[in-house]
C-alpha positions in Angstrom: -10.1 2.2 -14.3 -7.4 5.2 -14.8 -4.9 3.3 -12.5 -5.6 0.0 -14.6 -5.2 1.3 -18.2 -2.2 4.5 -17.5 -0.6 3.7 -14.2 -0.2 -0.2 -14.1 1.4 -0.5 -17.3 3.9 2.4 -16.3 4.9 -0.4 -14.1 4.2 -3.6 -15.6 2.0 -4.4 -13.7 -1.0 -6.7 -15.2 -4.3 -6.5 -13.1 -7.9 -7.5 -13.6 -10.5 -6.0 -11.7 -11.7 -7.9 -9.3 -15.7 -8.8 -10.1 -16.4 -8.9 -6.3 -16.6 -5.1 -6.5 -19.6 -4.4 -8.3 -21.7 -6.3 -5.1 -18.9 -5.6 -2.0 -17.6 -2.3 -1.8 -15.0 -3.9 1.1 -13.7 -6.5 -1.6 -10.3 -6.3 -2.8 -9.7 -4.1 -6.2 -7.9 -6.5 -8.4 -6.7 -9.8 -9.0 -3.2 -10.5 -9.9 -1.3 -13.3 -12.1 -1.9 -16.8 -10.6 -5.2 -15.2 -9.3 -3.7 -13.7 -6.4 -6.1 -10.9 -5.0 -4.7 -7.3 -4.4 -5.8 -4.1 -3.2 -5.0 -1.1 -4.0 -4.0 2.2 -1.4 -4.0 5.2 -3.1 -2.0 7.7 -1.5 -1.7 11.4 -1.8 -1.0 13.2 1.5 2.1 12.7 3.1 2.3 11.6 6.6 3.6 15.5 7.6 3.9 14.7 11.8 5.7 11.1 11.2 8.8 12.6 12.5 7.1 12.8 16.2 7.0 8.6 15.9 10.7 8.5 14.9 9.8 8.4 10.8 11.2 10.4 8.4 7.9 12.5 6.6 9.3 11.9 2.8 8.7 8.3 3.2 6.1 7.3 5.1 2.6 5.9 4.4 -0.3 5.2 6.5 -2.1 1.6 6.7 -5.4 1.6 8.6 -5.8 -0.7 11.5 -9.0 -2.0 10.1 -8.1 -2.7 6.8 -5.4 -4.7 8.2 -7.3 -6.5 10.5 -9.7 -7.2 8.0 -7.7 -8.4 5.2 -5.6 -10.4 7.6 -9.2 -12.7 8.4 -10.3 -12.2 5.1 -8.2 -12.6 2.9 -4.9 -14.0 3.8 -3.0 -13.9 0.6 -3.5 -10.6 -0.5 -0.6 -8.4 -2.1 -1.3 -4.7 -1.1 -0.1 -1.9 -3.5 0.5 1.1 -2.6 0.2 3.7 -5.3 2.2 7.3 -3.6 1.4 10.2 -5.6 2.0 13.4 -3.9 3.9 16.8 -4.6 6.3 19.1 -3.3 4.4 20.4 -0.1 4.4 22.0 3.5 2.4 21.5 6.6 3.5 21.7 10.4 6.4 23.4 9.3 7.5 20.1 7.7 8.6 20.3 4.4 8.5 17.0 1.7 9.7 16.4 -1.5 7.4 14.9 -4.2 6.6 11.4 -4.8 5.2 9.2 -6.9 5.9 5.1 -7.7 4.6 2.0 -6.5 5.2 -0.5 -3.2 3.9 -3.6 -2.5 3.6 -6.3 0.2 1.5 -9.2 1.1 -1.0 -8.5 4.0 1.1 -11.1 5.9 4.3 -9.0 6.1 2.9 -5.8 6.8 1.1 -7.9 10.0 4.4 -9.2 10.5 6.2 -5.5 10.2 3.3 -4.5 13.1 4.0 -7.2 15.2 7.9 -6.7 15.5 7.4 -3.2 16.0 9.0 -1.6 12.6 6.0 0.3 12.4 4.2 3.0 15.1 0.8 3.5 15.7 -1.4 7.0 15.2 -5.0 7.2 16.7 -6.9 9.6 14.8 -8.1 12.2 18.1 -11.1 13.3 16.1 -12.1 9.7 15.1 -12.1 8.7 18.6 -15.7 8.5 18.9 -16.9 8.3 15.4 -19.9 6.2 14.9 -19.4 6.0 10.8 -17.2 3.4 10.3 -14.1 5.4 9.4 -10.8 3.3 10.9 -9.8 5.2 14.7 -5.9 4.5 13.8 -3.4 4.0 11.6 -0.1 2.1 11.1 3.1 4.0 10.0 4.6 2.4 7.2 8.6 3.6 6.1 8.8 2.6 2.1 11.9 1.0 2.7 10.1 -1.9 4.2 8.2 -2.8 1.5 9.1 -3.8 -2.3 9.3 -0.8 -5.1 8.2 -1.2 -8.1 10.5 0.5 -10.9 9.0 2.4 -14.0 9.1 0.0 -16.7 12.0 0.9 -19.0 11.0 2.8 -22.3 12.0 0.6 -24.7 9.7 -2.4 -23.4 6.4 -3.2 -24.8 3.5 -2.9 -22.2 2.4 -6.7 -23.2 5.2 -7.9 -20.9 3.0 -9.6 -17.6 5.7 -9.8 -14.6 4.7 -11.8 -11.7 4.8 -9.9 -8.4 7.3 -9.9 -6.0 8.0 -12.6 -4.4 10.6 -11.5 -2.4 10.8 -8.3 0.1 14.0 -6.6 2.1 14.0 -7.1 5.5 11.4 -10.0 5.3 12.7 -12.5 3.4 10.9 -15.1 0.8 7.8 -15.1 1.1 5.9 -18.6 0.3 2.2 -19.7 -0.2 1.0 -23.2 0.4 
């Protein structure tokens, strides 16, 4: 609820939550103008060791390999938001600037960035034999493939209710139908 009353309006963004979630703890977080669903990646700890896969630390997220391959059945249309809230840190020896904004993509070109190999792949080594559901692997994600959302100027109102992107760079347009 913190993300839909402070956060989304920082950005203009104009959610619902989605009413699946009170019965499915799996289901998607929000729903969108025009209804489309969208789910919602908090992320806080930088990827510190990207640089081993070629990324560069200050601008790289993880995606699990399940929750893609979930949503990808699932639910096809869904818009994926990626909300990067981390500060000034150190690990590994790796140093990263703070962060904080919004990206976004539908699930369908983040399958397509995994499939054309602009992301890499990290299996978790202590998750290799976990029996409690937790995903074994994740995707590296660079930001630059996937659509920012600016802070919303101060002198609009927060009534405004932008559509979500509809174009991505690097993608292209991205149509439903």
């Amino acid at each position: 609820e913190h993300f839909l009353s402070e956060i989304a309006p920082e950005y203009g963004l104009s959610l619902k939550i989605n009413p699946e979630k009170q019965h499915d703890p799996y289901a998607y977080d929000f729903i969108g103008k025009d209804n489309i669903p969208v789910d919602l990646k908090y992320i806080e700890t930088p990827f510190f060791r990207a640089g081993v896969y070629g990324f560069d630390p200050d601008r790289t997220i993880t995606f699990n390999k399940k929750d893609l391959e979930r949503y990808v059945n699932k639910y096809p249309k869904l818009w994926v938001l990626f909300f990067v809230l981390w500060g000034n840190d150190r690990n590994y020896g790796i140093k990263v600037k703070a962060r904080r904004g919004i990206w976004t993509a539908p699930i369908g070109d983040i399958d397509i960035l995994i499939k054309t190999g602009r992301t890499a792949y990290h299996e978790y080594k202590r998750r290799v034999n976990d029996i409690e559901g937790n995903a074994r692997g994740s995707y590296l994600i660079d930001l630059d493939d996937l659509r920012n959302y600016p802070l919303k100027p101060l002198s609009t109102t927060l009534s405004t209710t932008p559509q979500l992107p509809h174009q991505l760079p690097l993608i292209g347009q991205i149509t439903y139908g």
